[in-house]
TORKOL-4160 file (C-alpha; in steps of 0.2 Angstrom, whole numbers, padded with zeros to 4 digits, m for minus):
286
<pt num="1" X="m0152" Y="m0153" Z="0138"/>
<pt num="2" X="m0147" Y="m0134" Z="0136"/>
<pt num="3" X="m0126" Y="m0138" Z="0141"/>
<pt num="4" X="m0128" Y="m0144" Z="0123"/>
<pt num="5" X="m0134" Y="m0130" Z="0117"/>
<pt num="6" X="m0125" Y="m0119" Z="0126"/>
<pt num="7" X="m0109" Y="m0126" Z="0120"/>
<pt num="8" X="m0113" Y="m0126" Z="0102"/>
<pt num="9" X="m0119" Y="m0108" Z="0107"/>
<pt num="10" X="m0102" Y="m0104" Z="0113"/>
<pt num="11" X="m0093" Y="m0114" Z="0097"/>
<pt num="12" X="m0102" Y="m0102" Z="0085"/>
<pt num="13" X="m0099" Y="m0086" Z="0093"/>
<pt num="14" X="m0080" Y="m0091" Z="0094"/>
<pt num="15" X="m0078" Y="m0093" Z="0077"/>
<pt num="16" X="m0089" Y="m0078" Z="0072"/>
<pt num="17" X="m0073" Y="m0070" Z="0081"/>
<pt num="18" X="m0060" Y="m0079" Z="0074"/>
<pt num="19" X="m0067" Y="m0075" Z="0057"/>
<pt num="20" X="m0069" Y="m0054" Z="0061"/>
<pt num="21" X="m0052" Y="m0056" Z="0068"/>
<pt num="22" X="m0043" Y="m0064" Z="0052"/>
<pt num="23" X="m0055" Y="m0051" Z="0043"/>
<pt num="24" X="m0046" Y="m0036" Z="0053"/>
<pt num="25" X="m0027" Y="m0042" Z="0053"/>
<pt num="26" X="m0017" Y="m0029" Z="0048"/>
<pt num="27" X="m0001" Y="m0041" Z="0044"/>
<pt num="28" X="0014" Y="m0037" Z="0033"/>
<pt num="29" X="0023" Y="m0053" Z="0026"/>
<pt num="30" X="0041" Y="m0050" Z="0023"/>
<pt num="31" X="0048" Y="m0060" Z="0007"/>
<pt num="32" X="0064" Y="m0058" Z="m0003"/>
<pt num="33" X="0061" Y="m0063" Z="m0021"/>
<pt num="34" X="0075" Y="m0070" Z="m0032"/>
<pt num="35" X="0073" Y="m0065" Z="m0047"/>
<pt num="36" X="0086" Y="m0069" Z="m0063"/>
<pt num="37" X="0082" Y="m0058" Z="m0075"/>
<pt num="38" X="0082" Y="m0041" Z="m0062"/>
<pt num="39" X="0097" Y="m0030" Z="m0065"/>
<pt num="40" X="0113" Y="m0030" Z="m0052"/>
<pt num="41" X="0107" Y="m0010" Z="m0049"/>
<pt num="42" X="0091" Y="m0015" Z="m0043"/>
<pt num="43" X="0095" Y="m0029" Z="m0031"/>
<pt num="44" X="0087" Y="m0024" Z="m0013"/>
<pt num="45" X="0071" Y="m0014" Z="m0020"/>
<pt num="46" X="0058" Y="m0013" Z="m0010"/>
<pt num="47" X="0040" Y="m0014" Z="m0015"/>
<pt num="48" X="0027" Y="m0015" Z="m0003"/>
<pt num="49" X="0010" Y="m0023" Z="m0011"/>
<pt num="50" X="m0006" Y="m0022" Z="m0006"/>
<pt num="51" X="m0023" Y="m0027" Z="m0014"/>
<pt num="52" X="m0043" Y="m0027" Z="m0012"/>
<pt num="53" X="m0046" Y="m0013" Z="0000"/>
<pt num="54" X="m0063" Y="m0011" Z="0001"/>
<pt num="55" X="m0071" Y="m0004" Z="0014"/>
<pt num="56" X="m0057" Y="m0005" Z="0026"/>
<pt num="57" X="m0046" Y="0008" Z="0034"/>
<pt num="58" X="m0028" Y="0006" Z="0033"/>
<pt num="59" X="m0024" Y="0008" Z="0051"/>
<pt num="60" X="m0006" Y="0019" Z="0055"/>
<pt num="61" X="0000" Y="0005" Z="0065"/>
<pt num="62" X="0001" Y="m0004" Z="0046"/>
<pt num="63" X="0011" Y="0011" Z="0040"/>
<pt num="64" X="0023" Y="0009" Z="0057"/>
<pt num="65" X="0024" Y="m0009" Z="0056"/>
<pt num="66" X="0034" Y="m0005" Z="0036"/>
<pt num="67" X="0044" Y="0010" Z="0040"/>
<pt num="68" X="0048" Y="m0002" Z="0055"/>
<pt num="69" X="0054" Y="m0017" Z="0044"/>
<pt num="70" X="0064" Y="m0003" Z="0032"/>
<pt num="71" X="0051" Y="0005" Z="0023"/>
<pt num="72" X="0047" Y="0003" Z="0005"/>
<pt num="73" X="0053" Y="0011" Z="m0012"/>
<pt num="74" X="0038" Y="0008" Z="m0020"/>
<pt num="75" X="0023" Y="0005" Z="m0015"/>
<pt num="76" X="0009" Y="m0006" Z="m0026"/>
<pt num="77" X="m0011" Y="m0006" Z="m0025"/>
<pt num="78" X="m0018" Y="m0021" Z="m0034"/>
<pt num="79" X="m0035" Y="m0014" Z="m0036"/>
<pt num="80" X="m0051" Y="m0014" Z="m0028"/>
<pt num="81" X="m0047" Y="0003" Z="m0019"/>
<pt num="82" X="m0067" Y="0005" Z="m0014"/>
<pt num="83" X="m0083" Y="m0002" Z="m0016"/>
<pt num="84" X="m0099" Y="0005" Z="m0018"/>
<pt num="85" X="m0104" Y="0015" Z="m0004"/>
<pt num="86" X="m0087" Y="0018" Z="0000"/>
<pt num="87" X="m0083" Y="0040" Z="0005"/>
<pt num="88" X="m0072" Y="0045" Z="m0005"/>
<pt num="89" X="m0063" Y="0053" Z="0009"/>
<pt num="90" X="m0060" Y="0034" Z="0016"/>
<pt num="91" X="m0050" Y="0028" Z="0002"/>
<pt num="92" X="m0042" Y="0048" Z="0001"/>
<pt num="93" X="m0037" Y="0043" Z="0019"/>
<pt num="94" X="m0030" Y="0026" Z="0016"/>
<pt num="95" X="m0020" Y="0032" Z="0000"/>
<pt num="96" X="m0011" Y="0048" Z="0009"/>
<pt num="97" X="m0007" Y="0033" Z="0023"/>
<pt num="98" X="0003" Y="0025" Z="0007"/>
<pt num="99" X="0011" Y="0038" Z="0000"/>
<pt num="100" X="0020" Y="0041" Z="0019"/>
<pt num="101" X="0030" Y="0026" Z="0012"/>
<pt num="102" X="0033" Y="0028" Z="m0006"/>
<pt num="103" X="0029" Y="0034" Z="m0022"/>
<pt num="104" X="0012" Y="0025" Z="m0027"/>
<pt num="105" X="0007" Y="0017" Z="m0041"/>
<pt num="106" X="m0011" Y="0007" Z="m0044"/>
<pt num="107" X="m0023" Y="m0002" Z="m0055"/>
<pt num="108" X="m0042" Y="m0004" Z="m0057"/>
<pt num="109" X="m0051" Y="m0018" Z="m0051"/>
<pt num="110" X="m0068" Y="m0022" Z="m0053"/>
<pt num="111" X="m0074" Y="m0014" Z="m0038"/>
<pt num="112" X="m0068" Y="0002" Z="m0042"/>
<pt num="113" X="m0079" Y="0004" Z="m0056"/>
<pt num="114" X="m0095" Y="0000" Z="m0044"/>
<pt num="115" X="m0097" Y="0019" Z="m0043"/>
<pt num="116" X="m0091" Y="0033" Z="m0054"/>
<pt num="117" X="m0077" Y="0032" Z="m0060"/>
<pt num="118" X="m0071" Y="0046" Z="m0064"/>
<pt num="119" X="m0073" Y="0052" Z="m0046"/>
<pt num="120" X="m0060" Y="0041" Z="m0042"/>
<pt num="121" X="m0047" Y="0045" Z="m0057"/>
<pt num="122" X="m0050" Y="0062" Z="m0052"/>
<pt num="123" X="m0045" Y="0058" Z="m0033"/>
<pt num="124" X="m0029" Y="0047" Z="m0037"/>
<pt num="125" X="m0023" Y="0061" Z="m0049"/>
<pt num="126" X="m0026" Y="0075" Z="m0035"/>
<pt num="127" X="m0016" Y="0062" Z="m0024"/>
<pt num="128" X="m0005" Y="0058" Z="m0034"/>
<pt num="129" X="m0005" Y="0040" Z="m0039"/>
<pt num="130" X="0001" Y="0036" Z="m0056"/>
<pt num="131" X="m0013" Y="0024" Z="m0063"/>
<pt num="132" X="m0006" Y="0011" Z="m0075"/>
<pt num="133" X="m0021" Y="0008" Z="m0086"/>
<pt num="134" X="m0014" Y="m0003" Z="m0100"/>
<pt num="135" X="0001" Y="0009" Z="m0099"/>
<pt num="136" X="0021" Y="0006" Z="m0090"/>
<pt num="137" X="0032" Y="0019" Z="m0082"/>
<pt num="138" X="0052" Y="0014" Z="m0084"/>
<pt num="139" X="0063" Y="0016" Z="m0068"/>
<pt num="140" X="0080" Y="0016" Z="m0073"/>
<pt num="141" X="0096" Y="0019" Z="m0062"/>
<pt num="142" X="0113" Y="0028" Z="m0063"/>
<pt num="143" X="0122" Y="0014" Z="m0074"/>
<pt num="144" X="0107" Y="0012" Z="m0087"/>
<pt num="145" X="0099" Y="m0002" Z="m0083"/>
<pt num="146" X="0082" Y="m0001" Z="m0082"/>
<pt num="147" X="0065" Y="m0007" Z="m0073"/>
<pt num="148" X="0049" Y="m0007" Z="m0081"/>
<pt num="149" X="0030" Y="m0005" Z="m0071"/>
<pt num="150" X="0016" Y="m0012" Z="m0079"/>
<pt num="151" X="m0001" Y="m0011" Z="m0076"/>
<pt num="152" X="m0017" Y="m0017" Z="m0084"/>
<pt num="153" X="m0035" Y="m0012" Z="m0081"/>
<pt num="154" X="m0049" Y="m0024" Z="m0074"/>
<pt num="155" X="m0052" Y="m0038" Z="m0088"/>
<pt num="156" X="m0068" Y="m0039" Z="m0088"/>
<pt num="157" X="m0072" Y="m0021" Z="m0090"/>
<pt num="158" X="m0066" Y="m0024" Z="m0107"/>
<pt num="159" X="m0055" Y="m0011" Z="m0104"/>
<pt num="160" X="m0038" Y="m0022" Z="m0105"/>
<pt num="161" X="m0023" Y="m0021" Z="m0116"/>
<pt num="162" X="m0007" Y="m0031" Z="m0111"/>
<pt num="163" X="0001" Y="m0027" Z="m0127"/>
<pt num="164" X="m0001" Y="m0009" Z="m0125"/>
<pt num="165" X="0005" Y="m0010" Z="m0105"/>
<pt num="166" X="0021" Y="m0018" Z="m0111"/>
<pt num="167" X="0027" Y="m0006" Z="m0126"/>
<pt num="168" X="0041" Y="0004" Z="m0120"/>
<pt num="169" X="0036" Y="0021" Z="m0114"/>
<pt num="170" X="0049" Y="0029" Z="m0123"/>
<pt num="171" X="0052" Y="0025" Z="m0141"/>
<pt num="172" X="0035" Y="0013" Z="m0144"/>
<pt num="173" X="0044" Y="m0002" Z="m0145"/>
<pt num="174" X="0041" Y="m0020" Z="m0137"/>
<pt num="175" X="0059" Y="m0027" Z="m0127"/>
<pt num="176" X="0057" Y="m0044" Z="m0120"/>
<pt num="177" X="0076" Y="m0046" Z="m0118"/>
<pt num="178" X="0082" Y="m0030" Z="m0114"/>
<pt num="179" X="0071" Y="m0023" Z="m0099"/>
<pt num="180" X="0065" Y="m0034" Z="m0082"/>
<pt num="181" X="0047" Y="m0031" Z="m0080"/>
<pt num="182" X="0033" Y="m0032" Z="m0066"/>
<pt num="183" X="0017" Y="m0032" Z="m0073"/>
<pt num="184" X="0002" Y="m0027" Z="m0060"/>
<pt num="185" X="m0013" Y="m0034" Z="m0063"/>
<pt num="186" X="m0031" Y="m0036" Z="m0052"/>
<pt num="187" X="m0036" Y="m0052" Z="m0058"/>
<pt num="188" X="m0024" Y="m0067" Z="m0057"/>
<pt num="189" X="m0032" Y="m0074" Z="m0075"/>
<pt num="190" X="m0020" Y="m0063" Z="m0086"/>
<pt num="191" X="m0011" Y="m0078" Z="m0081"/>
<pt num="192" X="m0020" Y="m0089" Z="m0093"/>
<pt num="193" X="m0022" Y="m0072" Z="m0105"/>
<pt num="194" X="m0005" Y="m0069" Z="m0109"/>
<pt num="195" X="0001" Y="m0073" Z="m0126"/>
<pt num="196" X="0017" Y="m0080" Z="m0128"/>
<pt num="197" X="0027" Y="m0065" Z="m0133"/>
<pt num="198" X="0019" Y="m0055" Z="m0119"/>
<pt num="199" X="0024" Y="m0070" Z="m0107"/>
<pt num="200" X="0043" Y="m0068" Z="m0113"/>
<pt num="201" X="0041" Y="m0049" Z="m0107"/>
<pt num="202" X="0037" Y="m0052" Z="m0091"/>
<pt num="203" X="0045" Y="m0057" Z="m0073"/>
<pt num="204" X="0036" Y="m0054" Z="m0061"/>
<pt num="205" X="0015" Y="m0053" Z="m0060"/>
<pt num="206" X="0007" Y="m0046" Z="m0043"/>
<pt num="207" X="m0012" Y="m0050" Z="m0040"/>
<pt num="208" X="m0026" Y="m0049" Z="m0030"/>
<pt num="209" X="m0046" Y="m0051" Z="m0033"/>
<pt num="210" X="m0047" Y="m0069" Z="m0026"/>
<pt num="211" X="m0046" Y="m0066" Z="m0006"/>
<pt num="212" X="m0039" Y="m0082" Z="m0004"/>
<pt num="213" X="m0056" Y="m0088" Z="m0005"/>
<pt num="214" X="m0062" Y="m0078" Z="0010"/>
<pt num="215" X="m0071" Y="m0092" Z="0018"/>
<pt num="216" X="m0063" Y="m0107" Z="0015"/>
<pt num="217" X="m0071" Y="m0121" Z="0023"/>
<pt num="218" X="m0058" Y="m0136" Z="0029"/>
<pt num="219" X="m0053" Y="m0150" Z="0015"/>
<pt num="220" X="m0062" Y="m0137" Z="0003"/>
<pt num="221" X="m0049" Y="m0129" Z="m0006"/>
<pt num="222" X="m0056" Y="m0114" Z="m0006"/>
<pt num="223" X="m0072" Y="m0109" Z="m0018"/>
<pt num="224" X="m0072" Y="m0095" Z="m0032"/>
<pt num="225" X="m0085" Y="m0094" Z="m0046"/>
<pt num="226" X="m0073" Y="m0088" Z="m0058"/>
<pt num="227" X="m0060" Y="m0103" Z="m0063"/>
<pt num="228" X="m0046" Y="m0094" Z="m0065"/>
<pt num="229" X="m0048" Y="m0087" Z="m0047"/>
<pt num="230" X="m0048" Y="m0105" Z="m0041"/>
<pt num="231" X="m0035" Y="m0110" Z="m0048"/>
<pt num="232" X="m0025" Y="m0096" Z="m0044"/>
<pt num="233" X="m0032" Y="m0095" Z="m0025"/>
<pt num="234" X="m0017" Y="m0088" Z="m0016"/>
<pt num="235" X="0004" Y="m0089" Z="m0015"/>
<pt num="236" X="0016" Y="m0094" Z="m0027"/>
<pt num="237" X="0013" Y="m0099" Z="m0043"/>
<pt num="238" X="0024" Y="m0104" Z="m0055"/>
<pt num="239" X="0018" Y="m0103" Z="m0073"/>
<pt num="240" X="0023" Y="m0114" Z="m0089"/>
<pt num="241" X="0038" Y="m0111" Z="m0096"/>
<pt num="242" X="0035" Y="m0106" Z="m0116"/>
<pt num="243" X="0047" Y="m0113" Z="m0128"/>
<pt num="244" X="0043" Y="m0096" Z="m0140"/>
<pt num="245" X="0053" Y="m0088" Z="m0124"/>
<pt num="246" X="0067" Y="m0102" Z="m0123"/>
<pt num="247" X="0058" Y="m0108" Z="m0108"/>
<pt num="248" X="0058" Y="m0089" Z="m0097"/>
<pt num="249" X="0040" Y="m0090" Z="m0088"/>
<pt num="250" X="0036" Y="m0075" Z="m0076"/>
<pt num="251" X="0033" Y="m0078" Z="m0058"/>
<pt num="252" X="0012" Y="m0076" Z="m0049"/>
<pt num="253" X="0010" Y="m0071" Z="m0035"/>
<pt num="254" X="m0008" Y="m0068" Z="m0030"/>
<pt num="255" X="m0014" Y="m0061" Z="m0011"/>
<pt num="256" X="m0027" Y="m0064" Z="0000"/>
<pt num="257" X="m0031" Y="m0048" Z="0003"/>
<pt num="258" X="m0035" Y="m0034" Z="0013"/>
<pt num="259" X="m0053" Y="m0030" Z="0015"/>
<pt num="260" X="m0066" Y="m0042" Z="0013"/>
<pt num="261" X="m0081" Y="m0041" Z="0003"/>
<pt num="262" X="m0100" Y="m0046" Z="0008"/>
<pt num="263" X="m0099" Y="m0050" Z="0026"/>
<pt num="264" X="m0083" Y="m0044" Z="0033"/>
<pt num="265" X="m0076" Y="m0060" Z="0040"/>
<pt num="266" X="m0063" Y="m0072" Z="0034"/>
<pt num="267" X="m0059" Y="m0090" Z="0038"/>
<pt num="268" X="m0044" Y="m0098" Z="0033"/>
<pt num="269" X="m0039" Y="m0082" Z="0022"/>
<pt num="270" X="m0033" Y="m0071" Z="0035"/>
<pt num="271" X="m0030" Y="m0051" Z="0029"/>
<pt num="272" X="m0014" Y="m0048" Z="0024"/>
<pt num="273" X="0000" Y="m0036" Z="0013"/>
<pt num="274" X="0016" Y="m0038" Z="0009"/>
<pt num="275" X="0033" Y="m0032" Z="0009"/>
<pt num="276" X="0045" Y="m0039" Z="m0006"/>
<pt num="277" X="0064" Y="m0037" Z="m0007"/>
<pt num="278" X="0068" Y="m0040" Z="m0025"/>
<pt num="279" X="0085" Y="m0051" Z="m0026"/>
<pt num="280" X="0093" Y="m0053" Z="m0044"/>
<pt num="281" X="0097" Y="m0072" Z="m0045"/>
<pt num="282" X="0114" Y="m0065" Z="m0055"/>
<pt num="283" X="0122" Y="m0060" Z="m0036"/>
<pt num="284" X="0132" Y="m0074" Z="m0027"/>
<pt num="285" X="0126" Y="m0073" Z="m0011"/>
<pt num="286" X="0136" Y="m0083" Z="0004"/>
């Protein structure tokens, strides 16, 4: 009677490491993204994406593993930089660790408003991380063309404003066909927020918040108590066309993750970051 036992025993204590071990990944997926409306001049940027820290260290061999596979030109931090207990010094450490690759731009997620927040303004500005809060910064390269970084704060702090993270930093004005646009954004529901307009502004949308479902139990689908979050779990997404925009419809993408929250395991929703290559669909490529 106890071989029973003993191999359930034994069943349970291999998945409890399975989970810590998808919990503790440190992987970088490498993806080129084709994107029509992105100018010749940017073709080959580099952005290196990672969301929902938490309590976790981002470890060098991270850093290493990016330099390794041709570094990054900017690098993008979807929210969620801490939680509550978190030092401060821990998520200092982990953003020095991401400014080794690039420049480093971020938005709130609804974590980091679980302790004082201006703490944590405080800290991104002394290391500086530009914050988009509802705000966009324009890249723009040699020949004129242009690229512009969005950002919008955590929805549901209220706090968000999408038409005010897509005006044009510099004269005020709003420029669906003239400027490429990635919008960052926590929470994959300003999929479903976006007006139609706003929708014809934007390319590309990077997101976090979800974990992938952290736990997903097999034939599940994963589980989420927000809708929009199970809808959107993790991956691709490719949103409606809008006839308002002649049928342009930005791009989702939402990531499991890096940390975890509650019990730091994962199952079927391993950790992960990511490393895009940005490819304007106007190059012929052989």
């Amino acid at each position: 009677m106890l071989w029973p036992v003993a191999i359930a025993a034994g069943a349970a204590v291999g998945l409890v490491v399975r989970m810590a071990y998808e919990a503790f990944r440190a992987t970088v997926r490498v993806e080129e993204i084709v994107l029509p409306r992105l100018p010749a001049s940017f073709d080959g940027t580099r952005i290196f994406f990672i969301s929902d820290l938490h309590r976790r260290t981002i470890p060098p061999t991270l850093i290493r593993t990016v330099a390794e596979s041709g570094g990054a030109d900017l690098v993008l931090v979807g929210g969620d930089m801490r939680e509550k207990g978190v030092p401060l010094q821990r998520t200092r450490s982990n953003l020095r660790a991401l400014s080794e690759l690039g420049p480093v731009y971020a938005v709130y997620g609804n974590n980091d408003y679980d302790d004082r927040i201006r703490e944590l303004d405080v800290l991104l500005r002394e290391e500086r991380v530009t914050v988009l809060a509802n705000e966009s910064v324009l890249l723009e390269h040699a020949d004129g063309s242009r690229f512009r970084l969005a950002g919008i704060d955590y929805a549901k702090s209220r706090r968000d404003r999408v038409e005010m993270a897509l005006i044009d930093p510099i004269d005020g004005s709003a420029s669906p066909d003239r400027v490429f646009t990635l919008l960052l954004a926590h929470d994959p529901a300003i999929a479903d927020q976006l007006a139609d307009d706003s929708a014809g502004m934007v390319d590309l949308i990077l997101s976090g918040h979800t974990h992938g479902g952290q736990i997903v139990l097999p034939f599940s689908g994963g589980w989420h108590p927000v809708k929009a979050a199970r809808r959107y779990r993790s991956g691709w997404f490719a949103l409606a066309p809008r006839k308002q925009t002649g049928g342009h419809a930005p791009r989702l993408f939402v990531s499991c993750g890096f940390g975890t929250t509650g019990l730091p395991l994962r199952f079927m929703a391993p950790a992960e970051s990511h490393l895009f290559i940005l490819r304007t669909g106007a190059l012929k490529r052989p």
